[in-house]
Structures are given as C-alpha cells and as structure tokens.
C-alpha positions in Angstrom: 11.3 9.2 1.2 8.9 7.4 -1.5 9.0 3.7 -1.6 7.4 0.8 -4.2 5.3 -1.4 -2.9 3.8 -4.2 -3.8 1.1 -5.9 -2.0 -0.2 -9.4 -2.0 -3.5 -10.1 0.0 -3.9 -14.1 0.9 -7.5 -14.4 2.5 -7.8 -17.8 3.9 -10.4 -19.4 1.8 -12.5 -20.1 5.4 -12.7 -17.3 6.4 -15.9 -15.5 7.3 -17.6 -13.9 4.2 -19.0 -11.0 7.0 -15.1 -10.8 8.2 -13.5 -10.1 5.3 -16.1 -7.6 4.1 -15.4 -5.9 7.0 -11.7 -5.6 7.4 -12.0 -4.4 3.4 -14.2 -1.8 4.4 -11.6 -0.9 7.2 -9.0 -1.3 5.2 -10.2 0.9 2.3 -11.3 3.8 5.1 -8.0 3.8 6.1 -6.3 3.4 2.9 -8.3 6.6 1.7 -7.3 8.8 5.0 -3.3 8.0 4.3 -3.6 9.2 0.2 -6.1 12.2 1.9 -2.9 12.6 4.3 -0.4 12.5 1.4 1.0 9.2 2.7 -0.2 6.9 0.1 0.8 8.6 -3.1 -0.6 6.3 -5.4 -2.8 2.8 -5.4 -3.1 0.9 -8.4 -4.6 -2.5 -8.6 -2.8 -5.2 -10.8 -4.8 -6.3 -13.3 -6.3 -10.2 -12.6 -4.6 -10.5 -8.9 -5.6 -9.1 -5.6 -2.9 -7.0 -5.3 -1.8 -3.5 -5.8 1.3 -1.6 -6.4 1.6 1.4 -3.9 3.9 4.8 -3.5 4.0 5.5 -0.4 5.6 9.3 1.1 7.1 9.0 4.7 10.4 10.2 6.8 12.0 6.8 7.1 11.6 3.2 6.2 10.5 2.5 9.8 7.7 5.1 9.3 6.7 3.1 6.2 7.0 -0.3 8.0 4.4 1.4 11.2 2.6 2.4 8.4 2.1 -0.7 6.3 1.4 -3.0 10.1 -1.8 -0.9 10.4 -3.4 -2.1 7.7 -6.0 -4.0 8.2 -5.3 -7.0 5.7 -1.4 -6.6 6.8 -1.9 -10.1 8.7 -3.0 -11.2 5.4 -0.2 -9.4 3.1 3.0 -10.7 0.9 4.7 -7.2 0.6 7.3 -6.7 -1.2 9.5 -2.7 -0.7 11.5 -1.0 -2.7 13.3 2.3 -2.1 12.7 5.1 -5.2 15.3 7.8 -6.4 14.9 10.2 -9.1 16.1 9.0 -12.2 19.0 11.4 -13.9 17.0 11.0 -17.5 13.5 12.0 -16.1 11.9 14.7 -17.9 10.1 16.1 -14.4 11.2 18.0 -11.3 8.4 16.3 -9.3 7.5 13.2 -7.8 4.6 12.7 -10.2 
C-alpha cells in the first residue's frame, strides 16, 4: 500500500545543539536504510520549511504507523497520512 506523507519537524528551540545533530544523523541513517529497503519510496524536502513530503510502500497502515514511530525525530513530528490509489487518467502502469 503507498501512502502521502507529510512531515513536520518542531525541535524545541532549547534543545541541545549536540542532541539534535545527533538524532538527524540517526534519523537520516535510518531514513536511508528504509528507501535502500524499498520502504521509503520517495523524500522530498519542501522548499523554506523543515519538512518533507514522503511515499512510503508497506502491507498496512499499521505497518506505516510502526514505521513512522521509529523515527528518530517522530517525538518531534506533525504528520500528516494520506492513503494513494492509481488515478484512472494516469499515463503509467507503475508506481513511479
């Protein structure tokens, strides 16, 4: 099943310069492994926030929500999921 998803990270502005270097560093090792897996289809950064948009390829939406608690940053996450569907207009025959 793919699924959207948005994702919103909300350091606290006290927080630890050292701390949140390293759960980026863990959460980027980790984030690399899933799209190595296939998990993480895609990762795209929005432009001026710190947030990205995500496709994410797992068996069920609990798999996705196992998944996304993982993360690193997840304490520090707004996340917003959204099943996907082919369209009937679109041109391919793959999720690409």
């Amino acid at each position: 099943m793919l699924f959207h998803v948005k994702m919103t990270v909300k350091l606290p502005l006290d927080m630890a310069p050292d701390k949140a270097a390293q759960l980026k560093a863990d959460e980027k090792a980790l984030a690399q492994r899933l799209q190595e897996e296939g998990v993480w289809r895609h990762l795209w950064r929005i432009a001026g926030h710190y947030a990205n948009y995500s496709v994410f390829d797992v068996s069920s939406i609990e798999a996705l929500h196992d998944t996304l608690m993982q993360l690193p940053l997840f304490p520090y996450m707004d996340i917003e999921v959204n099943g996907l569907c082919r369209h009937p207009s679109s041109i391919y025959s793959d999720d690409r």
